[in-house]
PDB file of N, CA, C and O in Angstrom:
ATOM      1  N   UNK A   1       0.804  -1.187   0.000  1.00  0.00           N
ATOM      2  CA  UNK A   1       0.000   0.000   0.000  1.00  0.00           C
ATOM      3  C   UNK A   1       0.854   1.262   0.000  1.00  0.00           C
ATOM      4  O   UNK A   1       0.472   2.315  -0.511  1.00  0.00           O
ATOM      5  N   UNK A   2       2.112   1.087   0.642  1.00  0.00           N
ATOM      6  CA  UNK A   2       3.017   1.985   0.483  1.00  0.00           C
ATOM      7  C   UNK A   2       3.948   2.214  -0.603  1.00  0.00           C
ATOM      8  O   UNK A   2       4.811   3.092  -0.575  1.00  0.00           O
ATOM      9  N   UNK A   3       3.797   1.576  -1.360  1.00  0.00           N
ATOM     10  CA  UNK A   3       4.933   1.229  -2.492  1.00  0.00           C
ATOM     11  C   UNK A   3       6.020   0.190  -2.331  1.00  0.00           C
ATOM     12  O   UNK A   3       6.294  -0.696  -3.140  1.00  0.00           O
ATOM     13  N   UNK A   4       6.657   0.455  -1.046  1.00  0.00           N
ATOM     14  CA  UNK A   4       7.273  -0.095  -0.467  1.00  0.00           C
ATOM     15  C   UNK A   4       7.435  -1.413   0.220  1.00  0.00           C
ATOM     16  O   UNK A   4       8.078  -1.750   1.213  1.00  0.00           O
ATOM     17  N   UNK A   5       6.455  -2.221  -0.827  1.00  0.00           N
ATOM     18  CA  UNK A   5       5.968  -3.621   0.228  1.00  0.00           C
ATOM     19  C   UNK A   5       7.010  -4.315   0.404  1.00  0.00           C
ATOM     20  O   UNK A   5       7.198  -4.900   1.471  1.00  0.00           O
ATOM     21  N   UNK A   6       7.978  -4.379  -0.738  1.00  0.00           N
ATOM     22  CA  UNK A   6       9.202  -5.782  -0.672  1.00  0.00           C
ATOM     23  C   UNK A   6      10.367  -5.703   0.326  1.00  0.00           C
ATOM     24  O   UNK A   6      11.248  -6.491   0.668  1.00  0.00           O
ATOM     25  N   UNK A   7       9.976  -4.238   0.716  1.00  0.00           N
ATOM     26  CA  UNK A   7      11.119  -4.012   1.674  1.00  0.00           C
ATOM     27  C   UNK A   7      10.749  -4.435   3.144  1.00  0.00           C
ATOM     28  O   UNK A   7      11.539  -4.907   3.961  1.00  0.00           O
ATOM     29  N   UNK A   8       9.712  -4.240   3.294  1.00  0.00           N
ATOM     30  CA  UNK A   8       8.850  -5.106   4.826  1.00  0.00           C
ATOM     31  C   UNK A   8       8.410  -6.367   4.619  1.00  0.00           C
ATOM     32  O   UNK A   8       8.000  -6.671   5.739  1.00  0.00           O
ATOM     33  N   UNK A   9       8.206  -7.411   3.832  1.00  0.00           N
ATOM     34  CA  UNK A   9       8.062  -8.043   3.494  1.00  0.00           C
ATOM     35  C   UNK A   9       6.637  -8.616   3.827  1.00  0.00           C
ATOM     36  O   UNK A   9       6.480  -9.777   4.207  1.00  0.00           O
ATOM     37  N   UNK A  10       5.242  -7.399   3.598  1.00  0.00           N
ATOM     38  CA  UNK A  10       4.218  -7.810   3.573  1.00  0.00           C
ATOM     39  C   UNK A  10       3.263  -7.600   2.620  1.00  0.00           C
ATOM     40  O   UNK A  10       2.128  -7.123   2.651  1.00  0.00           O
ATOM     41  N   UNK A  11       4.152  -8.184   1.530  1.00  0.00           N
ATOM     42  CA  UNK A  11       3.210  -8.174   0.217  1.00  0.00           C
ATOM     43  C   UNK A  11       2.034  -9.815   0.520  1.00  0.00           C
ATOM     44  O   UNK A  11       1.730 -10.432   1.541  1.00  0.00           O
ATOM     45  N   UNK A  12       1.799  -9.931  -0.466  1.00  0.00           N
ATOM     46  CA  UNK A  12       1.045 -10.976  -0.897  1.00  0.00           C
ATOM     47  C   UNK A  12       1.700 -12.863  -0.142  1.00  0.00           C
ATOM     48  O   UNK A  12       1.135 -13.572   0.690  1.00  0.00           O
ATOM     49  N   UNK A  13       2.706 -13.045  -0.705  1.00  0.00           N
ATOM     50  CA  UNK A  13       3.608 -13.931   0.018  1.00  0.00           C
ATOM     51  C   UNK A  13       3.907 -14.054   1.449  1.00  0.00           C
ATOM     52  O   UNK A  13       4.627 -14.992   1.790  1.00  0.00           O
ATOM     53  N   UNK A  14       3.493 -13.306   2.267  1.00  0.00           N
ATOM     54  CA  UNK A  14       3.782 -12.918   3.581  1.00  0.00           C
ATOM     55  C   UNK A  14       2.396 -13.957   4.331  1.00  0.00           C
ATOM     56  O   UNK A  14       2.408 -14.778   5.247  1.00  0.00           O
ATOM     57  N   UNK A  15       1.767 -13.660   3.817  1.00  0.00           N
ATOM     58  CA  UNK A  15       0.789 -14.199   4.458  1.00  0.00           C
ATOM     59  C   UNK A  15       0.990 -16.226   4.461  1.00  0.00           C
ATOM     60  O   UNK A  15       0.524 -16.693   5.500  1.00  0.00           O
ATOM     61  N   UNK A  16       1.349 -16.891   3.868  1.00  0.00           N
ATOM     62  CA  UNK A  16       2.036 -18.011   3.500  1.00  0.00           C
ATOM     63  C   UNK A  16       2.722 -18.318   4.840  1.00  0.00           C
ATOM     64  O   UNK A  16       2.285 -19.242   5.527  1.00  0.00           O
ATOM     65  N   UNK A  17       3.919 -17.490   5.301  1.00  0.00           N
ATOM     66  CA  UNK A  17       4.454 -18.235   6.249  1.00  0.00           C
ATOM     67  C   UNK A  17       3.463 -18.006   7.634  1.00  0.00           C
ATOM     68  O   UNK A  17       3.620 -18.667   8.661  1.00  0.00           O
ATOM     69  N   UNK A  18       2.588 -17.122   7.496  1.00  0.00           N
ATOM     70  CA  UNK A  18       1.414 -17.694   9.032  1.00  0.00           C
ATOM     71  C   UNK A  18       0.816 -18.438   9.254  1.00  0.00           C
ATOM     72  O   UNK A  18      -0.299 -18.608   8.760  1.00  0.00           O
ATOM     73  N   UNK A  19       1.408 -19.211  10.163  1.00  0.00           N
ATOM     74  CA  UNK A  19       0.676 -20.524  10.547  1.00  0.00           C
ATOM     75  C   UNK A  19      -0.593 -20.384  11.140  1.00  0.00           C
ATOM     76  O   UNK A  19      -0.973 -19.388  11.757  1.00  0.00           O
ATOM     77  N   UNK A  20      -1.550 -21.917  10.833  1.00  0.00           N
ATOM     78  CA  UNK A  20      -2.981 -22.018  11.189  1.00  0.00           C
ATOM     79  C   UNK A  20      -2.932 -22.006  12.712  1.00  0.00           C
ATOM     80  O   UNK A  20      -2.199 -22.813  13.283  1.00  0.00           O
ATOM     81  N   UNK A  21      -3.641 -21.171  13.378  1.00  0.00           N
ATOM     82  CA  UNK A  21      -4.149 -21.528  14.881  1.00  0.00           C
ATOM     83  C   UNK A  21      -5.944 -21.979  15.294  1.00  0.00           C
ATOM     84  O   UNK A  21      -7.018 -21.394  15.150  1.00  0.00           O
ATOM     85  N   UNK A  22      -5.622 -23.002  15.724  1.00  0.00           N
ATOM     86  CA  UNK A  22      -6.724 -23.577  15.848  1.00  0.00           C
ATOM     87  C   UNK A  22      -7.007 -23.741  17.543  1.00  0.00           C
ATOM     88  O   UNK A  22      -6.055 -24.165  18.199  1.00  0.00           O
ATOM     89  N   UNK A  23      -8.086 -23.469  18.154  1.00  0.00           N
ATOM     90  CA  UNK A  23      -8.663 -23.608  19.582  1.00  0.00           C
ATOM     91  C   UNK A  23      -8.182 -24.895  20.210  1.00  0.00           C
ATOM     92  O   UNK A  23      -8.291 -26.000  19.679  1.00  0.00           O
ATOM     93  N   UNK A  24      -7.706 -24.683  21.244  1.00  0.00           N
ATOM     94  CA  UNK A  24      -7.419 -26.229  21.875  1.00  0.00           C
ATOM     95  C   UNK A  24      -9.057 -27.173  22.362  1.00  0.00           C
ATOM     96  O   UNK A  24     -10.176 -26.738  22.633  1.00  0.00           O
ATOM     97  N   UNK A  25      -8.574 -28.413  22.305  1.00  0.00           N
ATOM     98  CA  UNK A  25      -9.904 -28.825  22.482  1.00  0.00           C
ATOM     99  C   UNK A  25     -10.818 -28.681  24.036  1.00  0.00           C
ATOM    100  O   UNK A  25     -11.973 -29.087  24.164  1.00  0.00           O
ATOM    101  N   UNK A  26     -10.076 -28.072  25.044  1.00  0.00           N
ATOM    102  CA  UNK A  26     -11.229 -27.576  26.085  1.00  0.00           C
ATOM    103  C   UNK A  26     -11.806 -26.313  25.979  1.00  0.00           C
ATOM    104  O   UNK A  26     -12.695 -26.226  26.826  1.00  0.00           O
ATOM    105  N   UNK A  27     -11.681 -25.086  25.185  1.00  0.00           N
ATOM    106  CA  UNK A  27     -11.436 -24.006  24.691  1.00  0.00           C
ATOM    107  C   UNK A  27     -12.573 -24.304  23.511  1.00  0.00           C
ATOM    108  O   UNK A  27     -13.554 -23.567  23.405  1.00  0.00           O
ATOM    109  N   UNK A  28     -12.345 -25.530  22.568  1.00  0.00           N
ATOM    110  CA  UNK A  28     -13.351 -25.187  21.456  1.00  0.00           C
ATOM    111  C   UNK A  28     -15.058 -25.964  22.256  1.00  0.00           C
ATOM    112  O   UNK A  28     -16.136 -25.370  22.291  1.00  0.00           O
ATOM    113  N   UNK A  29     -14.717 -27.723  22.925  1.00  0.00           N
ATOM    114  CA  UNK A  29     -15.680 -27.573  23.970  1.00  0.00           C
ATOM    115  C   UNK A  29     -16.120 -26.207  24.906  1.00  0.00           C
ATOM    116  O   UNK A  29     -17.285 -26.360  25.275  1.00  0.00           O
ATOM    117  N   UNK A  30     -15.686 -25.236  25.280  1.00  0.00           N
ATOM    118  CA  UNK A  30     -16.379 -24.737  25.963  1.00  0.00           C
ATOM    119  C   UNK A  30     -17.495 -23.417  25.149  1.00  0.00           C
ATOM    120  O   UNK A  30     -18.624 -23.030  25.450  1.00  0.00           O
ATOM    121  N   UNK A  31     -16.710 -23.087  24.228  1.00  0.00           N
ATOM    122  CA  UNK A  31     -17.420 -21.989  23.203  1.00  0.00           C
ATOM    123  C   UNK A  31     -18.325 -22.632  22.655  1.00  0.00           C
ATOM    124  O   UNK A  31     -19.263 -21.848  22.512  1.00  0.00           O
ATOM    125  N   UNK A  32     -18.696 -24.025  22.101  1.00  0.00           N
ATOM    126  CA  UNK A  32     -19.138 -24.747  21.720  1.00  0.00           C
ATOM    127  C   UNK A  32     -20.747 -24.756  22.748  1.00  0.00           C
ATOM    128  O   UNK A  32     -21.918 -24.535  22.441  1.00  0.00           O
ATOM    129  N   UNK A  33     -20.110 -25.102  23.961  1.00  0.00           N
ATOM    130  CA  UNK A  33     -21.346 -24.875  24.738  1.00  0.00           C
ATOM    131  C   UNK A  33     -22.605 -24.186  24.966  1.00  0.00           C
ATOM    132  O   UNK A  33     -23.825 -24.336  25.034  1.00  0.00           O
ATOM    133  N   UNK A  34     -21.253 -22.997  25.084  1.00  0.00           N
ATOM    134  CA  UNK A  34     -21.928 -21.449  25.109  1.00  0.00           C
ATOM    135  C   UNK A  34     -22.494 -21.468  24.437  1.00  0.00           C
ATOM    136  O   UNK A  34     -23.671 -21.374  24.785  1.00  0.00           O
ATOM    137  N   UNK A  35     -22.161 -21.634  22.538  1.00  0.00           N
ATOM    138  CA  UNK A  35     -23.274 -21.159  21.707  1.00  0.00           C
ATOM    139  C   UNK A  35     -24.782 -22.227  22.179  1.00  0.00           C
ATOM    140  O   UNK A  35     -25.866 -21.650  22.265  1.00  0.00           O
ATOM    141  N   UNK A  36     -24.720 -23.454  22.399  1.00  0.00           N
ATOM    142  CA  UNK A  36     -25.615 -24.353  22.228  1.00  0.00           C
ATOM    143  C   UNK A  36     -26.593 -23.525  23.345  1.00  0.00           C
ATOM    144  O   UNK A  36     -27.806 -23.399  23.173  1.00  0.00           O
ATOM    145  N   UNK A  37     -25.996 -23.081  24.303  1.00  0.00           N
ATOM    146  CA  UNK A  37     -26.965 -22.460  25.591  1.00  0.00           C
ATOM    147  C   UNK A  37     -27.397 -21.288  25.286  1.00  0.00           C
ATOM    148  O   UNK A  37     -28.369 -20.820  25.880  1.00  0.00           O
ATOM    149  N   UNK A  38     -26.791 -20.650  24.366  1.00  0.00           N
ATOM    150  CA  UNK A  38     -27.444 -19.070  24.260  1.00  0.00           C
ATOM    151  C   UNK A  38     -28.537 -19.866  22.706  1.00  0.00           C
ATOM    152  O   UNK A  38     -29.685 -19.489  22.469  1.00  0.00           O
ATOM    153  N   UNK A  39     -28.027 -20.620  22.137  1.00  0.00           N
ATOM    154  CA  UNK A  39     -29.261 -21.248  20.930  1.00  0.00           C
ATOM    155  C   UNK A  39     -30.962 -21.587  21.783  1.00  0.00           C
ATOM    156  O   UNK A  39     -32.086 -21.143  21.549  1.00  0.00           O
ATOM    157  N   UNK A  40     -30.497 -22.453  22.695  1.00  0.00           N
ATOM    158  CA  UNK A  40     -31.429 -23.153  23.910  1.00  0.00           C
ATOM    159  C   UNK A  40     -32.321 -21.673  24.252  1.00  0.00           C
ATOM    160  O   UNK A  40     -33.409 -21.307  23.808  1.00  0.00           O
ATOM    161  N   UNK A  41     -31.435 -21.040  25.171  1.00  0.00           N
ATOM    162  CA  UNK A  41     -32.212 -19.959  25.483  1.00  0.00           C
ATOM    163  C   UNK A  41     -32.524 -19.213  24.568  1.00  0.00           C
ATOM    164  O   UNK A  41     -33.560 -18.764  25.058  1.00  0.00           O
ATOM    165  N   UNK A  42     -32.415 -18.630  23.420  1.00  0.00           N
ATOM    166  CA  UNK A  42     -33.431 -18.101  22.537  1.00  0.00           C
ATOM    167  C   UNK A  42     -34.482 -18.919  21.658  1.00  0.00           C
ATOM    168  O   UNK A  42     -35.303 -18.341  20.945  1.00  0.00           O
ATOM    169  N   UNK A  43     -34.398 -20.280  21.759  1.00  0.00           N
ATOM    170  CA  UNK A  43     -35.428 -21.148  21.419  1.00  0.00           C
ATOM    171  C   UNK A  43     -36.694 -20.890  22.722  1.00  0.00           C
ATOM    172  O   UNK A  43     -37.889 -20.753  22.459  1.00  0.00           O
ATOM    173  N   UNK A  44     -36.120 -20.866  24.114  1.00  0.00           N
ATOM    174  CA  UNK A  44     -37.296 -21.247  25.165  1.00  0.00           C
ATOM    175  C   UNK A  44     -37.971 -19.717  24.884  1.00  0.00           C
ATOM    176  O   UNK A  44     -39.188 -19.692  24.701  1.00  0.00           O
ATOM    177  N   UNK A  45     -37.223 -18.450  24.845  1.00  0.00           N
ATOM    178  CA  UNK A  45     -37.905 -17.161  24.111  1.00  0.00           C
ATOM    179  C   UNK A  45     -39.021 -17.452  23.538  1.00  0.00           C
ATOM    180  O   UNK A  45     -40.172 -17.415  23.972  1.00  0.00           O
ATOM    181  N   UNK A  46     -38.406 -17.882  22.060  1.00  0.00           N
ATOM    182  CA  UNK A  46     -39.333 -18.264  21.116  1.00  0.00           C
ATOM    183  C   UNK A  46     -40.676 -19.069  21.083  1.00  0.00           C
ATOM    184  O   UNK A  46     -41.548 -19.085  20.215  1.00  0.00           O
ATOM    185  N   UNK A  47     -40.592 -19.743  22.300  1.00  0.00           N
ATOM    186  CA  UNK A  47     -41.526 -20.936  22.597  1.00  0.00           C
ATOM    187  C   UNK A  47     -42.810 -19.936  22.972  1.00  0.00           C
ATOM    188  O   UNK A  47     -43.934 -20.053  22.483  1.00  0.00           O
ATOM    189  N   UNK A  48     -42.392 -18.904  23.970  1.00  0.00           N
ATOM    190  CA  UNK A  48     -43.150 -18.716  25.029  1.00  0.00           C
ATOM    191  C   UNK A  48     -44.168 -17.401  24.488  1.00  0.00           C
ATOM    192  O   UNK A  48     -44.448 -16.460  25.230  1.00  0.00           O
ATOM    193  N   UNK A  49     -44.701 -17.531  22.944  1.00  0.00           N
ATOM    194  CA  UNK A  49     -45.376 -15.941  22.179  1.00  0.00           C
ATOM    195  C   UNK A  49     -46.866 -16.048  22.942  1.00  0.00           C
ATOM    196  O   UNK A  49     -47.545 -15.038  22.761  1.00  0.00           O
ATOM    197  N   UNK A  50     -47.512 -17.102  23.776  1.00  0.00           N
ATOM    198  CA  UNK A  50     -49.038 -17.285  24.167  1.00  0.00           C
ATOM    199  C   UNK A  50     -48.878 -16.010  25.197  1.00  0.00           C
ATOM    200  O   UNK A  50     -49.669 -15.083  25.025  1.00  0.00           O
ATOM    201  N   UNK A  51     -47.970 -15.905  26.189  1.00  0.00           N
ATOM    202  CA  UNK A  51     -48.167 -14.704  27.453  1.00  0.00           C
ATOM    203  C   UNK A  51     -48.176 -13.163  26.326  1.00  0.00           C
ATOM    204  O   UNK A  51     -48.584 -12.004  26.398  1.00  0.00           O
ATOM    205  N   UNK A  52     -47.628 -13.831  25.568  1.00  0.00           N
ATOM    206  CA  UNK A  52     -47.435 -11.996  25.177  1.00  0.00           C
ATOM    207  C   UNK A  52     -48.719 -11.572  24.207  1.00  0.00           C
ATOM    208  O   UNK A  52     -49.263 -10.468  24.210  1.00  0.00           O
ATOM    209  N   UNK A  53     -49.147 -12.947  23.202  1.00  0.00           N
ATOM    210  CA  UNK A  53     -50.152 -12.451  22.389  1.00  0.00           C
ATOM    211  C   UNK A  53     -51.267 -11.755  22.760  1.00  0.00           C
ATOM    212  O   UNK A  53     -51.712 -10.954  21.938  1.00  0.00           O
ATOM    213  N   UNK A  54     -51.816 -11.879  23.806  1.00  0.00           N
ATOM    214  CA  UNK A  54     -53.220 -10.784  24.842  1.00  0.00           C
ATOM    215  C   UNK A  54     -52.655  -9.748  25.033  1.00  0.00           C
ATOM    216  O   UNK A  54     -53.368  -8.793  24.725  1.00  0.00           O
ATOM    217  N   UNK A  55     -51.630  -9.462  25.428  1.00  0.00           N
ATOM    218  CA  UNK A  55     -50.761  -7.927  25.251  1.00  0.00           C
ATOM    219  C   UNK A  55     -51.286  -7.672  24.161  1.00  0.00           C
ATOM    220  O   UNK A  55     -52.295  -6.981  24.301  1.00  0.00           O
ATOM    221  N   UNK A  56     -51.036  -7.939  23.076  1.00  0.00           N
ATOM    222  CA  UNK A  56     -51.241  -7.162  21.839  1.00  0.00           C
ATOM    223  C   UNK A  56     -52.860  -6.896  21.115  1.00  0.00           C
ATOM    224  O   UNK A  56     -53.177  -6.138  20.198  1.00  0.00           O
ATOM    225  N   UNK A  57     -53.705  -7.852  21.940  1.00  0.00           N
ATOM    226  CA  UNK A  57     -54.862  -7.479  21.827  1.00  0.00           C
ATOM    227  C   UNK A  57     -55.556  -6.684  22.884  1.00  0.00           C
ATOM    228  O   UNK A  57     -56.434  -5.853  22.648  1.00  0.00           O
ATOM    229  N   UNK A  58     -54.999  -7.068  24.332  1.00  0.00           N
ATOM    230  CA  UNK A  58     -55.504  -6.005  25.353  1.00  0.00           C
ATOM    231  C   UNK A  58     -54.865  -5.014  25.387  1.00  0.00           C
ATOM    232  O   UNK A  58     -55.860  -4.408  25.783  1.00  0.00           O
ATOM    233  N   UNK A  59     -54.093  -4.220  25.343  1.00  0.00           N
ATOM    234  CA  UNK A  59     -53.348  -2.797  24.970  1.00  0.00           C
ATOM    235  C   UNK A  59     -54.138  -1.926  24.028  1.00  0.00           C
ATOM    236  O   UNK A  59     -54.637  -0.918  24.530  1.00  0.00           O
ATOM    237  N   UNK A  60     -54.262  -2.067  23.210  1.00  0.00           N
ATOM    238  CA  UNK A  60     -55.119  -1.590  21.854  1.00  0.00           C
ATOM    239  C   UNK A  60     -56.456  -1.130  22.164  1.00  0.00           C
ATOM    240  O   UNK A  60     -56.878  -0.049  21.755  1.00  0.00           O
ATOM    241  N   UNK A  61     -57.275  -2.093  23.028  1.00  0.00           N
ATOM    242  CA  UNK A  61     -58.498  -2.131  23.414  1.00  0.00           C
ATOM    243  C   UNK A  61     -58.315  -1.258  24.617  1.00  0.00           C
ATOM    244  O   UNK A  61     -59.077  -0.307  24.443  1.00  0.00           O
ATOM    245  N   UNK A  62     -57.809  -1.143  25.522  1.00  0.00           N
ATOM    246  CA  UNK A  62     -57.841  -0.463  26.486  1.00  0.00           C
ATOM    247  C   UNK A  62     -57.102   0.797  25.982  1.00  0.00           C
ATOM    248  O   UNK A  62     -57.066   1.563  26.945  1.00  0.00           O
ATOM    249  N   UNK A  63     -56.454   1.403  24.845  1.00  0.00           N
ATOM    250  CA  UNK A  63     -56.250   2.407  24.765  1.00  0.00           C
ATOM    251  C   UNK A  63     -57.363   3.309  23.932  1.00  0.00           C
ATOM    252  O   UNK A  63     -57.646   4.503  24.036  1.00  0.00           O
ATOM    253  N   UNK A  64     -57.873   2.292  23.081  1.00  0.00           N
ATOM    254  CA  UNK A  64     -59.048   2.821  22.170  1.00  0.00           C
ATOM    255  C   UNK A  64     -60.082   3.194  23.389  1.00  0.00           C
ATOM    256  O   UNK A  64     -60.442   4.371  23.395  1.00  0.00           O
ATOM    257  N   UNK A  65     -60.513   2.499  24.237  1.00  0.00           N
ATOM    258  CA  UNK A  65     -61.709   2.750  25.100  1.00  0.00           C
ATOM    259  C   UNK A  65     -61.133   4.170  26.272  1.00  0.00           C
ATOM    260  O   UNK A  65     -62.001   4.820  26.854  1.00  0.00           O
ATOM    261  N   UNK A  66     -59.852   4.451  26.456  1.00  0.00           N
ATOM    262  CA  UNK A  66     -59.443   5.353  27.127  1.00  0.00           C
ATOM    263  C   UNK A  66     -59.856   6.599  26.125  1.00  0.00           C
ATOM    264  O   UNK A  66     -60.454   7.567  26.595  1.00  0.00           O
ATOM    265  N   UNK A  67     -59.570   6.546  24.955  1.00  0.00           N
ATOM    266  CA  UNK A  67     -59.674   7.727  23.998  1.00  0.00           C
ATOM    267  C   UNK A  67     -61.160   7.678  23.044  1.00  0.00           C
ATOM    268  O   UNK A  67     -61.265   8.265  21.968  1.00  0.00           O
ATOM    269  N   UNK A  68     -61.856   7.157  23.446  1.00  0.00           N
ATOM    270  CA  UNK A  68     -63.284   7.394  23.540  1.00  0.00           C
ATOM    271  C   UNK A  68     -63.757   7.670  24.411  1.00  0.00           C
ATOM    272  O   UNK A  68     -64.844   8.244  24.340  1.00  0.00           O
ATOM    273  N   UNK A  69     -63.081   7.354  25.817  1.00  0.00           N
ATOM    274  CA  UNK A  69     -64.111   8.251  26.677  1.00  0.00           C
ATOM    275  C   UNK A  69     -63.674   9.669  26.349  1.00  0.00           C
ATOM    276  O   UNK A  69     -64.466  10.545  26.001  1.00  0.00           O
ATOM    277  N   UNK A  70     -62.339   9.842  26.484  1.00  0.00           N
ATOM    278  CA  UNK A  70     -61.784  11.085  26.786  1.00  0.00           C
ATOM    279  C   UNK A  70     -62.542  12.105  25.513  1.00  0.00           C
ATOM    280  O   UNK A  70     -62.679  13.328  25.486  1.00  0.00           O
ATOM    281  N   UNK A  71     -63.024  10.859  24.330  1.00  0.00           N
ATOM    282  CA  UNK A  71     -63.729  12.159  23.538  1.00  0.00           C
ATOM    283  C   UNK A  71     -65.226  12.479  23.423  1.00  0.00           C
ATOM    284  O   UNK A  71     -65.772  13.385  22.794  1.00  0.00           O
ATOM    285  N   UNK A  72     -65.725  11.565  24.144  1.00  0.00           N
ATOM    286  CA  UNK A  72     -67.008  11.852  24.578  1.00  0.00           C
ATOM    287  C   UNK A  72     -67.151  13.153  25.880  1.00  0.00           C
ATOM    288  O   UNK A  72     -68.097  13.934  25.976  1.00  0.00           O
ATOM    289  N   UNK A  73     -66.133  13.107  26.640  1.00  0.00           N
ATOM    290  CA  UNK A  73     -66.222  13.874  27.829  1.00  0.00           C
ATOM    291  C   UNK A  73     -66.036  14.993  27.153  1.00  0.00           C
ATOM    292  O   UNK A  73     -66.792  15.893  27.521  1.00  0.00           O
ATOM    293  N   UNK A  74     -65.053  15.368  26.002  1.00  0.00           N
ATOM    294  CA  UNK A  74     -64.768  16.488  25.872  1.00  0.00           C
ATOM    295  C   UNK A  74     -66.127  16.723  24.773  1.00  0.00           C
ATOM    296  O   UNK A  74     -67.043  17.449  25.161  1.00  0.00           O
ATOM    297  N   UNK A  75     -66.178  16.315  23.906  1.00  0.00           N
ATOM    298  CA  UNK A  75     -67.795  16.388  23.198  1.00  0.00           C
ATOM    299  C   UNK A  75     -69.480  16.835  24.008  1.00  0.00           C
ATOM    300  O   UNK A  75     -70.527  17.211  23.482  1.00  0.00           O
ATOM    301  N   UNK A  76     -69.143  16.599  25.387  1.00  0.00           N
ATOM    302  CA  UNK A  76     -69.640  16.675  26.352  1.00  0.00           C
ATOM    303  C   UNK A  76     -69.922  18.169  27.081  1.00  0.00           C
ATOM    304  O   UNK A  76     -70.964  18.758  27.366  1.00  0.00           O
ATOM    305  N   UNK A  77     -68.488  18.500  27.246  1.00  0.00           N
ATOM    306  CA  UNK A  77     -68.289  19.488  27.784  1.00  0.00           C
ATOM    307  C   UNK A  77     -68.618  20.880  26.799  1.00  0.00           C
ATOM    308  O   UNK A  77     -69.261  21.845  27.211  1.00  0.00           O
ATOM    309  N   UNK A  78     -68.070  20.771  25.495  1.00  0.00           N
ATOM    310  CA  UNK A  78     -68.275  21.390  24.126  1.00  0.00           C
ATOM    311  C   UNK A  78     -69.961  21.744  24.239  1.00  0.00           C
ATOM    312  O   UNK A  78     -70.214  22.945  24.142  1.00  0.00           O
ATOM    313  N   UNK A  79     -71.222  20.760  24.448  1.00  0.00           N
ATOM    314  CA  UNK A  79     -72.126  20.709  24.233  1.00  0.00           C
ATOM    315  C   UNK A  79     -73.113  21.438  25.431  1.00  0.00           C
ATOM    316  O   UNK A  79     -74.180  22.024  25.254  1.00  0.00           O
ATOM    317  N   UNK A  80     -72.264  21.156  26.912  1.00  0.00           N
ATOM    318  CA  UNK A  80     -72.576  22.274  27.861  1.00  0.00           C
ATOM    319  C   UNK A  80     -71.971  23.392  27.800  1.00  0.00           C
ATOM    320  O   UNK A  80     -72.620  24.309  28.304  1.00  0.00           O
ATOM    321  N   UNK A  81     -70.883  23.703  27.338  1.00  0.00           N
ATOM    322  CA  UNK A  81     -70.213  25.032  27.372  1.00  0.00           C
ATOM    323  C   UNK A  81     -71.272  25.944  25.950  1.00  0.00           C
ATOM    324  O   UNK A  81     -71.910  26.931  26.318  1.00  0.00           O
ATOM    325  N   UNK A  82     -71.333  25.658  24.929  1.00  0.00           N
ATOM    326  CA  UNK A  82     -71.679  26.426  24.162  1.00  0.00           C
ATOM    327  C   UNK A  82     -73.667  25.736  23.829  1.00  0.00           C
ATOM    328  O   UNK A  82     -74.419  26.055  22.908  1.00  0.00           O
ATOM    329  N   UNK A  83     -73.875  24.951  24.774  1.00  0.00           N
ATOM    330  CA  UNK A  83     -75.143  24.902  24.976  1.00  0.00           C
ATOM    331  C   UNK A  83     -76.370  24.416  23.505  1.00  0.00           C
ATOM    332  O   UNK A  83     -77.527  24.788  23.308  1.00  0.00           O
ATOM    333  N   UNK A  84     -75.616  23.612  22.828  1.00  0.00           N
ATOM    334  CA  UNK A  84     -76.009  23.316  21.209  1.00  0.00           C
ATOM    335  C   UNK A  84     -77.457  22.815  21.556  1.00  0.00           C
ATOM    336  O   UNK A  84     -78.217  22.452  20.658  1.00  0.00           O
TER     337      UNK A  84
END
């Protein structure tokens, strides 16, 4: 990148003499684990959508019925204040 690669000797060829490093085997068992337990636990996540699905239908409903009253009261008030 510098022009200068042959003189540092990290052209293209350089990469050749780095040797492979590979995880020792209690090291690749243990990462190994990990992933399987963080897989596990976002499967039992996944399992569990029944608690949350009524959230998404009771939220809605109780916000719609909050903002119908609130516009009846004020429709309300509109109708005593200026006496229609």
């Amino acid at each position: 990148m510098t022009g200068n690669t042959t003189q540092h000797g990290d052209g293209p060829g350089a990469l050749t003499l780095l040797g492979m490093h590979e995880p020792g085997r209690v090291r690749d068992a243990r990462v190994r684990e990990r992933c399987r337990a963080a897989l596990e636990q976002r499967r039992r996540r996944q399992r569990s959508p029944v608690r949350r699905s009524w959230h998404r239908r009771l939220e809605p409903a109780i916000v719609g019925t909050l903002c119908g009253v609130y516009l009846f009261e004020v429709l309300s008030r509109a109708v005593q204040l200026y006496r229609f």
